[in-house]
N, C-alpha and C positions, 0 to 999 in steps of 0.2 A: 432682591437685586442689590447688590453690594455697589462699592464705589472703587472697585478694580478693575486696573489696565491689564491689560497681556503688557508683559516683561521678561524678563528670564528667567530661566527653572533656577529653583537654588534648594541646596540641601541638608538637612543635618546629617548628616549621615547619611547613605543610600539605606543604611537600615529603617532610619525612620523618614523617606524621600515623601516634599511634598512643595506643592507649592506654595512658598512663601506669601509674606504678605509685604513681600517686595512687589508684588503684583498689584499694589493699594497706590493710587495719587495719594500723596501727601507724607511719604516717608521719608527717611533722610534719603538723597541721592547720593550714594554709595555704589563700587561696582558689585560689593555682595547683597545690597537691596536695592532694586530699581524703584523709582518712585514717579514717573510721568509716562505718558504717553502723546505722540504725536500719529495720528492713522490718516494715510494717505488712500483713499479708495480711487482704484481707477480697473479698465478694463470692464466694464459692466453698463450693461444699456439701463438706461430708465425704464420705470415701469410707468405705469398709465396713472401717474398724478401731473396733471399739465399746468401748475402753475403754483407758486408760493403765498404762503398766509400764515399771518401770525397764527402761532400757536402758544399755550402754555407750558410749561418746560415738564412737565406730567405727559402730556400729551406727546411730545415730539419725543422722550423716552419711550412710548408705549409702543408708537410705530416706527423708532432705531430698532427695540428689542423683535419686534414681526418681524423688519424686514431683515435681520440678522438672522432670524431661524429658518428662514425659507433658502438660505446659500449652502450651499454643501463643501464648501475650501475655500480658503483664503491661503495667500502669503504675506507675513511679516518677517519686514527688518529691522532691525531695533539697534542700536547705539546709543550707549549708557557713555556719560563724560562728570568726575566727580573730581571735585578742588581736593579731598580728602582721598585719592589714590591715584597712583602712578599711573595707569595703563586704561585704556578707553576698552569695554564692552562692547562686543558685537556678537547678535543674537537675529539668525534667520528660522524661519520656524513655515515650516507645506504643511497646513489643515486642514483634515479632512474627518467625513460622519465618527469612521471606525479604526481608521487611520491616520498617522502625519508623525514629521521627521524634524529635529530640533538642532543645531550648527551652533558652538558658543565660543568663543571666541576672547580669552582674558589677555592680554599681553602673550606670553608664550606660551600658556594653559589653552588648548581647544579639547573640547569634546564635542560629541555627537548622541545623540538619541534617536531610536526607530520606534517604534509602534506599530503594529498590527494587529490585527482581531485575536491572534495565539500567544502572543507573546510580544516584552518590551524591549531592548536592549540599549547596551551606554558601549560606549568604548571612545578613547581618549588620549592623549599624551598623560606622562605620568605626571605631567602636573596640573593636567584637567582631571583628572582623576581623581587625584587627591585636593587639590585647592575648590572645584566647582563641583565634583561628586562626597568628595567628603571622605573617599577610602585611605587608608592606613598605608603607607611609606612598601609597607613588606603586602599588602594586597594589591597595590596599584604593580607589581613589579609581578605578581602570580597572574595579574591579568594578564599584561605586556599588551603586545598586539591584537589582541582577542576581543571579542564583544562578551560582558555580561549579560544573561537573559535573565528575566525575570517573568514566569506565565503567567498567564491571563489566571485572574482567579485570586492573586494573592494581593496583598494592600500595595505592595509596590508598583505592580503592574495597574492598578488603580488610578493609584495618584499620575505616573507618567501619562496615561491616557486619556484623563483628566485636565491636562496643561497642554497636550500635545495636539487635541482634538477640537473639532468646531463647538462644543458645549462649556469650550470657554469664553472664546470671544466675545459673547452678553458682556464677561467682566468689565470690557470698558464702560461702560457707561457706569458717571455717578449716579444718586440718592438725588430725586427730587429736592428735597429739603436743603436749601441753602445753596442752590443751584440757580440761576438768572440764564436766562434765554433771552438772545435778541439777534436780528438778524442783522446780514452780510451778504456783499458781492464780490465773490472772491473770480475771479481773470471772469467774468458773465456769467457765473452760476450762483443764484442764490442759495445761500445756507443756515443754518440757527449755528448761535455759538454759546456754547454755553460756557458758564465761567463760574468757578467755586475758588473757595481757599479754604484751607484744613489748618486747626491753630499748633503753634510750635505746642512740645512739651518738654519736659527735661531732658531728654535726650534725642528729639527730633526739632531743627527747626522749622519755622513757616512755610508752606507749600502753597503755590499760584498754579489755578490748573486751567487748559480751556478744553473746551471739545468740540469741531465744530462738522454737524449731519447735514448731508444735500436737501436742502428744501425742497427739491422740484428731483422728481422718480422715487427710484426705492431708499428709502429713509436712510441711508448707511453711513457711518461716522466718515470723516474724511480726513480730518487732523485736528489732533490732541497736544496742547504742551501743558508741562509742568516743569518748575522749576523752584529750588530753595535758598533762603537766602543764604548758605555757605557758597550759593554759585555753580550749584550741581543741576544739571541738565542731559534730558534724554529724549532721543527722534523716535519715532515707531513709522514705522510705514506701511499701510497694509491694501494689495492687490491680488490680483487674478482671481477675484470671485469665481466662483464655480467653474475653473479649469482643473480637470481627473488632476485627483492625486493619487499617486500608490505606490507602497513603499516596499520594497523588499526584503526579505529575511538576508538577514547572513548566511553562511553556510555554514552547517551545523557543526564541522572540523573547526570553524574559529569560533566558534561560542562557548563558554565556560559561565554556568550557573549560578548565582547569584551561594545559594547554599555549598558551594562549592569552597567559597571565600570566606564564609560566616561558619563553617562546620569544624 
């Protein structure tokens, strides 16, 4: 169990596409690495834990991580704000078992991501394309309006599936170790909050992070912050537990193959 947030997909390249470790509490908070998170759970009944108790911050990981595997979609919105760039981050993200769809949003850069069980796809303004996917001046322009695909099977299609899917969500939760648990009543609902800090290093400063899981039903994060001392701050919000997601293919006339652009 790592000590990453869901944050926004970021890339070297589409050739070597993955998700970064802007998805880590405790990175510089930049709009090309996100580094907090804030998850807001709502839309979801309680399950049959009827009342709060201290726990050990091992423990109240152990049943965030259950009750996180038993949901089959979430949505998150995420808004990245950094003293170190012009334009605010916005990142909506529908997760689902086999599928989910990615929305990003840089100043005038948007792009989009799909996922399906067959296949991945991006498509973008050209300067989502190039600034957030990472393609070249003259292949952001051989896209244009078109979706790139990339099939299931190949490392790209991996990684997008990877970030875009309920088998990342775990990432939020920190690393017991160096993690403090103590509880809270947030508007009548009791919750654990957990709180770390991750130490500067020469090229990241000091990160404050919290996390705080419903005490009372299914163990699920509710909200997260992080923040560093250059003043960089990001929300995450995360609802509609287990409402159907399903995502659509393009139509095969606007798709243009990832090896199309690379050959």
């Amino acid at each position: 169990m790592g000590s990453s947030p869901l944050a926004a997909v970021r890339f070297v390249g589409v050739g070597s596409v993955h998700r970064s470790s802007a998805r880590r509490f405790g990175l510089p908070l930049t709009l090309a690495t996100t580094a907090l998170v804030i998850l807001t759970c709502c839309g979801f009944m309680p399950s049959a834990r009827p009342s709060a108790r201290a726990e050990t911050t091992s423990s109240v990981l152990a049943s965030a991580k259950a009750a996180i595997a038993k949901q089959t979609s979430a949505r998150l919105s995420l808004t990245v704000t950094s003293t170190s760039s012009s334009g605010t981050e916005k990142v909506t993200e529908n997760l689902g078992v086999t599928e989910g769809m990615e929305t990003i949003a840089l100043g005038a850069a948007t792009a989009t991501i799909k996922v399906t069980p067959s296949y991945a796809y991006i498509s973008g303004s050209s300067s989502g394309l190039t600034t957030i996917f990472g393609l070249s001046a003259a292949q952001a322009k051989k896209v244009g309006k078109h979706w790139v695909s990339f099939k299931a099977g190949t490392s790209q299609y991996s990684d997008f599936k990877s970030g875009v899917t309920m088998s990342s969500v775990d990432s939020v939760l920190p690393e017991a170790k160096g993690t403090k648990t103590s509880m809270a009543d947030v508007k009548g609902t009791k919750v654990y909050v957990l709180t770390w800090t991750v130490a500067a290093t020469s090229s990241t400063p000091k990160t404050s992070n919290t996390l705080t899981i419903s005490a009372v039903g299914a163990a699920l994060p509710i909200k997260g912050t992080a923040s560093d001392a250059a003043g960089g701050h990001e929300t995450l919000l995360l609802s509609n537990w287990g409402e159907h997601v399903s995502v659509s293919a393009p139509p095969a006339a606007s798709t243009i193959s990832y090896s199309q652009l690379t050959g």
